[in-house]
MARDOBA-171391 format. One record per residue (C-alpha): residue number from 1; residue in one letter; x, y, z. Coordinates in pm, 1 decimal, always signed. Each point is the difference from the previous one (the first is absolute). Example, Ala and Ser with C-alpha at 12.3 -4.5 7.8 and 13.67 -1.06 7.14 Angstrom:
! MARDOBA-171391
    k  r        c1        c2        c3
    1  A   +1230.0    -450.0    +780.0
    2  S    +137.0    +344.0     -66.0
END
This chain:
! MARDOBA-171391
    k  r        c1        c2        c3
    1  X   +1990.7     +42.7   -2333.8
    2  X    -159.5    -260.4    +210.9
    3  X    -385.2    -135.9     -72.8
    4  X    -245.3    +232.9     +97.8
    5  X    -187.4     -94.0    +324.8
    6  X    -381.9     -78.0    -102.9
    7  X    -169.3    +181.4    +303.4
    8  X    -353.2     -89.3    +136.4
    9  X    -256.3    +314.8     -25.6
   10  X     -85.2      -1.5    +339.0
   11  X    -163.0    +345.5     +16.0
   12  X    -275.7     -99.6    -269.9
   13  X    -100.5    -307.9    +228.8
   14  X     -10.9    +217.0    +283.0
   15  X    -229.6    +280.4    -132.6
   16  X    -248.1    -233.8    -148.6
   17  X      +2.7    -145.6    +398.7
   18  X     -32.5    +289.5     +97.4
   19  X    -418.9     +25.9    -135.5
   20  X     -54.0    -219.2    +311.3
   21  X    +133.8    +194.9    +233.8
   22  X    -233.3     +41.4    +267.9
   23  X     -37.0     +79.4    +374.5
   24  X     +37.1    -375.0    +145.6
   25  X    +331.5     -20.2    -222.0
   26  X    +141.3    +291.6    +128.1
   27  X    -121.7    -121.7    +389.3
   28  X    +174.7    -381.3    -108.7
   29  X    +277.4    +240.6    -100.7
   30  X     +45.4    +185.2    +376.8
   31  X     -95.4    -312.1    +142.1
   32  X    +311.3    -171.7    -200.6
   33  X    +235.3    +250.7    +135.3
   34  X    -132.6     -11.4    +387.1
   35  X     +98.1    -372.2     -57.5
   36  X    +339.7     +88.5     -97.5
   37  X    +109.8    +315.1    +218.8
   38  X    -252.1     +29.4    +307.8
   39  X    -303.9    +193.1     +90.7
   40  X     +91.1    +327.2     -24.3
   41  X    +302.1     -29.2    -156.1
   42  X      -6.3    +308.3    -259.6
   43  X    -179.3    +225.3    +211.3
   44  X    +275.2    +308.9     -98.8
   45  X    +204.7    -194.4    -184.5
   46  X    +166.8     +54.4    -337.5
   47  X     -81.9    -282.0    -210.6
   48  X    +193.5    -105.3    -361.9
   49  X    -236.6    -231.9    -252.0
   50  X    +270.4    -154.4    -221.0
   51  X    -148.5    -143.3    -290.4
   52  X    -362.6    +166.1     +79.3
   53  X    -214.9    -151.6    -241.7
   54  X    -300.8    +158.4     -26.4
   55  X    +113.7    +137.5    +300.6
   56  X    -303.7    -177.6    +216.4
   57  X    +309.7     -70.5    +293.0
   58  X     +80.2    +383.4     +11.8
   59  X    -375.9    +109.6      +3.1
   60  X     -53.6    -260.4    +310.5
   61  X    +346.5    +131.6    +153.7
   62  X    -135.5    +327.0      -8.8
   63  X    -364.7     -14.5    +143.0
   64  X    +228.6    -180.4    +288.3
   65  X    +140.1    +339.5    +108.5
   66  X    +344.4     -33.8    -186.8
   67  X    +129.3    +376.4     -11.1
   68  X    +123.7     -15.1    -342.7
   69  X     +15.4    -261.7    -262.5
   70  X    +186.4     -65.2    -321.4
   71  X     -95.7    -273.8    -249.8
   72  X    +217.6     -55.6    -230.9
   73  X     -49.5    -250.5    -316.2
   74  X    +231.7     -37.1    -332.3
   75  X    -290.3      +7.9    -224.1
   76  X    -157.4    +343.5    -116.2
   77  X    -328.4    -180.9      +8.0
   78  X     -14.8     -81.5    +417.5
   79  X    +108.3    +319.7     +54.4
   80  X    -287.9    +186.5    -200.2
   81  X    -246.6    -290.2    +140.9
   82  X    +128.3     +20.2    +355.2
   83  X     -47.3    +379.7     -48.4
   84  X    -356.5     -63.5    -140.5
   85  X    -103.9    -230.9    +331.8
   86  X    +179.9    +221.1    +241.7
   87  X    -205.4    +287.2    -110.4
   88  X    -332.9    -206.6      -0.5
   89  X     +64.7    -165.9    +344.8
   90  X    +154.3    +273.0    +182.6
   91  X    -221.9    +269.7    +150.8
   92  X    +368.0    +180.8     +45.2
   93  X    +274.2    -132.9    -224.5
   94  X    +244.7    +318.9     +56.8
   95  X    +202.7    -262.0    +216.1
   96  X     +36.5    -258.4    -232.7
   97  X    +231.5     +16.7    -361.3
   98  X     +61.7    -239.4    -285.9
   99  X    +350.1     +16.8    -168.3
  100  X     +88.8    -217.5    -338.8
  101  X    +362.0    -122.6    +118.5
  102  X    +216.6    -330.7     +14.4
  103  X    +101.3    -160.1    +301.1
  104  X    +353.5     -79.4    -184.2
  105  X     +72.9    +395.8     -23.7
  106  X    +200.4     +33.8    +276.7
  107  X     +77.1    +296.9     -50.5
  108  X    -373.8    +137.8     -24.1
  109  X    -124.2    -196.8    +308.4
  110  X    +267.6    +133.5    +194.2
  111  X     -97.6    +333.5     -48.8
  112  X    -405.0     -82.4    +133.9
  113  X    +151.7      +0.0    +378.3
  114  X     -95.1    -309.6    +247.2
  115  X    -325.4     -89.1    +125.5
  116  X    -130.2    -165.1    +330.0
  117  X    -162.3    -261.4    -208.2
  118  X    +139.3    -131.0    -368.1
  119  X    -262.9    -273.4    -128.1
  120  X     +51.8    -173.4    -295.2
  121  X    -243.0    -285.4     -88.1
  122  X     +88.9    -277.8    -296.1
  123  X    +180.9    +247.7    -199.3
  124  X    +435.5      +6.2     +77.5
  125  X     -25.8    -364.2    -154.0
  126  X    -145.3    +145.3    -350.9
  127  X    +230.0    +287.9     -22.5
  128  X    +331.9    -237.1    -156.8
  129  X    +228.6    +119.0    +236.0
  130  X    -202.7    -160.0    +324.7
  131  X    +377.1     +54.6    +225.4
  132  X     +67.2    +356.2     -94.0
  133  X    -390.3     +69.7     +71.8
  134  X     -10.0    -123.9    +345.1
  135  X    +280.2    +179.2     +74.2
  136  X    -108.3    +302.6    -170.9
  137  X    -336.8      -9.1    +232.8
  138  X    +178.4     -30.6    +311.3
  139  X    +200.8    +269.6     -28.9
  140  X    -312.1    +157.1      -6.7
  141  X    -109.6     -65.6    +344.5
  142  X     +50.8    +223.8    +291.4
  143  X    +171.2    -114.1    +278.4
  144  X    -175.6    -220.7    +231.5
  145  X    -252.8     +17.9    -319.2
  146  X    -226.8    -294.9    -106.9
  147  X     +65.9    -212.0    -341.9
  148  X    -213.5    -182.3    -151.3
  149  X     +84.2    -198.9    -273.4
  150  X    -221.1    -318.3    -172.5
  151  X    +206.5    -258.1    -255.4
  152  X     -73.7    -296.8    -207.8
  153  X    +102.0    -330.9    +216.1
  154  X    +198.4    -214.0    -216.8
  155  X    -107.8    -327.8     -94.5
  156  X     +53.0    -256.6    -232.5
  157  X    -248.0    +128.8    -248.4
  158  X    +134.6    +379.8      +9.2
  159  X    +247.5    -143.8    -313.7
  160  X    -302.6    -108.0    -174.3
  161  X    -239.9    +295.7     +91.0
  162  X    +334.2    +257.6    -111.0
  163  X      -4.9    -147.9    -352.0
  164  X    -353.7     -10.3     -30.8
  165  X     -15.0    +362.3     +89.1
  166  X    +279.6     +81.8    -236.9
  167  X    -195.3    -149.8    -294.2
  168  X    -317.8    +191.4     +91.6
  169  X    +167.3    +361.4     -57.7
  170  X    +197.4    -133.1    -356.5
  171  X    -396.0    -106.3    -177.1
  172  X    -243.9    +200.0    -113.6
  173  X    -318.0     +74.2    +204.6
  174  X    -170.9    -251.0    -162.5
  175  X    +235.0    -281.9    +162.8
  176  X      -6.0    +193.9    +289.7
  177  X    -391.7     -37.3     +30.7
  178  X     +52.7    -431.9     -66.5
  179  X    +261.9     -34.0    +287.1
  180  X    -206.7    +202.9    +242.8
  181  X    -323.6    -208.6    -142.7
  182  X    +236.0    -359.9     +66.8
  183  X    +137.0    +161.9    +347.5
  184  X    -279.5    +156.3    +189.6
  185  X    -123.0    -355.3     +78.5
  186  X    +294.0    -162.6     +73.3
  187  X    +110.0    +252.8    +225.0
  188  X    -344.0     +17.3    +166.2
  189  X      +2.8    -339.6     +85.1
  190  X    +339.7     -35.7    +111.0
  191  X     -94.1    +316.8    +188.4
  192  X    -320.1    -193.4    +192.9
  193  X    +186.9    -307.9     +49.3
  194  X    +266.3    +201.0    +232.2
  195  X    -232.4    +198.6    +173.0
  196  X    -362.6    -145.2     +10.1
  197  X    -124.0    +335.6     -18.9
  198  X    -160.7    +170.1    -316.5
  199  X    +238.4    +141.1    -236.6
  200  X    -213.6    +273.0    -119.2
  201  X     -24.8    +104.3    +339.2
  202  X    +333.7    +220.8     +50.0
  203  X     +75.2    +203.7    +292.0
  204  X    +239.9    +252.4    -142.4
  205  X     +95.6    +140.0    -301.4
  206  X    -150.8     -84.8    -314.8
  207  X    -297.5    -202.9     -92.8
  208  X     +61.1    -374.9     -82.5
  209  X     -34.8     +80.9    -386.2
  210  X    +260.1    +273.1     +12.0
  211  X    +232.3    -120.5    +212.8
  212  X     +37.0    -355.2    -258.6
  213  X     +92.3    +246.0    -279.2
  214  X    +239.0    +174.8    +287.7
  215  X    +149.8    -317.0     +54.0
  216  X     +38.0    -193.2    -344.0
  217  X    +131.0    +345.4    -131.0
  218  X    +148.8    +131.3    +217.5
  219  X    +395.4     +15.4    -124.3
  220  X    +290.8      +3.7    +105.7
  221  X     -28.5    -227.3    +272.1
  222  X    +190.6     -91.2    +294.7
  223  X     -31.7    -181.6    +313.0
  224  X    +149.8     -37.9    +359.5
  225  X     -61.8    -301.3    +263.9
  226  X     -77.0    +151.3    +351.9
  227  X    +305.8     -78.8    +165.7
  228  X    +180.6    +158.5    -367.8
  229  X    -191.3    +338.9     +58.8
  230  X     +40.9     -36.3    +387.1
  231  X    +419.0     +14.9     -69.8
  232  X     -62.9    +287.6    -303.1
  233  X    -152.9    +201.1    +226.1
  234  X    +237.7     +15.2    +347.0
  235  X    +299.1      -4.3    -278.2
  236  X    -129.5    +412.8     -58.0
  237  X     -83.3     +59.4    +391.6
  238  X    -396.8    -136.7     +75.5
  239  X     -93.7    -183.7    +269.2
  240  X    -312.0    -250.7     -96.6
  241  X    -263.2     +40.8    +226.3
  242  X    -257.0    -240.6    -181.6
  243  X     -47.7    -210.8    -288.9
  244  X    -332.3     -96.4    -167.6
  245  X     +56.2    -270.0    -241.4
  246  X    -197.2     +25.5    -319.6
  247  X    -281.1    -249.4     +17.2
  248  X     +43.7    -133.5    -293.4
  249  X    +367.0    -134.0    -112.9
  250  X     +30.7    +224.5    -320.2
  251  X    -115.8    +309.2    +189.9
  252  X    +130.8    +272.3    +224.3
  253  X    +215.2     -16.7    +363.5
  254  X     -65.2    +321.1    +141.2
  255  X    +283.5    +142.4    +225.2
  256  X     -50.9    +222.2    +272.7
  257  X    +320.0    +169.0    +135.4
  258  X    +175.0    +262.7    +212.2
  259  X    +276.0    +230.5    -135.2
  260  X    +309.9    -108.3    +249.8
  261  X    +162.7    +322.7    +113.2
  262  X    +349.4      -1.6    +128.5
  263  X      +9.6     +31.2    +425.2
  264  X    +171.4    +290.9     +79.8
  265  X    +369.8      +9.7    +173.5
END
């Protein structure tokens, strides 16, 4: 038998975010995906959340006008705290569900039916098998459907960064607590010197705090360049229609693409 994979807990980090939650982050949250697909974009629109979280993305998806939308999440814990939110935020929640299920079961996902938008935000890349899920989610989109899909750029620290994070889920919570202690400045500064702007002052997602832990945790671990992820994703039938690149050069490209659907005759 081969060694077992030490897996970060992703679900307890997000459900201890999730105390924050609050009506700006869910408006950063709709503003985040107007960025990405348009004004209007979801207004009737089915809507998949792969990797949901605390299911904050789904929530903002759905006060959007998205018809009907599915988060789905690995870990038992986001799907009982994206439950917990959706039926706190939601003054109607009947059109929005929460399902515990891996992107790598083919066979599963193929049985959830295609959506008009599949979003998947900093998650294929932790799932060990970042190929098979990005093909997995695709075949998830509808035709002429919308993909979204955000990856770890590769860079010449992501070697460094992928052993760091496979120490930190082989020691004890104790050693845990001393790397995040010897991190969190390291990776603030590094974080200011890129950007200029205030680390603590995040525009998605999680709160600085959280989203260190998320990130010197968060195992497995792979990474794509741009023009890597650019060729993965034409290779199973999307045409890119925009590219963000993370800001920082350790953090997330987000992808923006169209399902390519044969012409006919």
């Amino acid at each position: 038998m081969g060694e077992r994979v030490a897996v970060f807990k992703f679900g307890e980090n997000w459900a201890s975010f999730s105390r924050s939650i609050d009506e700006t982050r869910i408006e950063e949250a709709k503003q985040s995906l107007k960025k990405l697909f348009g004004e209007g974009a979801f207004s009737g629109k089915s809507f998949l959340d792969i990797g949901c979280g605390s299911g904050l993305f789904s929530i903002a998806a759905a006060q959007l006008g998205a018809r009907s939308v599915l988060g789905l999440d690995v870990d038992p814990i986001s799907v009982a705290t994206s439950q917990s939110n959706a039926a706190h935020w939601l003054k109607s929640p009947s059109s929005i569900s929460f399902r515990q299920l891996s992107i790598l079961d083919g066979e599963q996902m193929n049985q959830l039916g295609t959506f008009d938008i599949v979003y998947s935000w900093g998650v294929l890349h932790h799932t060990g098998n970042m190929k098979l899920a990005l093909r997995n989610a695709g075949q998830r989109v509808a035709p002429n459907g919308m993909l979204m899909i955000a990856i770890y750029n590769r860079h010449w620290s992501s070697g460094v960064w992928k052993v760091i994070k496979w120490v930190y889920n082989r020691v004890g919570s104790w050693v845990q607590k001393i790397l995040i202690w010897i991190l969190t400045p390291v990776i603030f500064l590094a974080k200011w010197l890129v950007t200029f702007q205030n680390p603590f002052r995040m525009q998605r997602g999680m709160d600085f705090m959280h989203n260190v832990i998320d990130w010197v945790g968060g195992y497995p671990y792979e990474y794509a360049s741009i023009a890597e992820m650019s060729a993965a994703l034409e290779n199973i039938g999307f045409e890119r229609l925009d590219v963000f690149p993370a800001k920082v050069p350790t953090g997330c490209n987000e992808f923006v693409c169209r399902k390519i659907t044969a012409s006919a005759g």
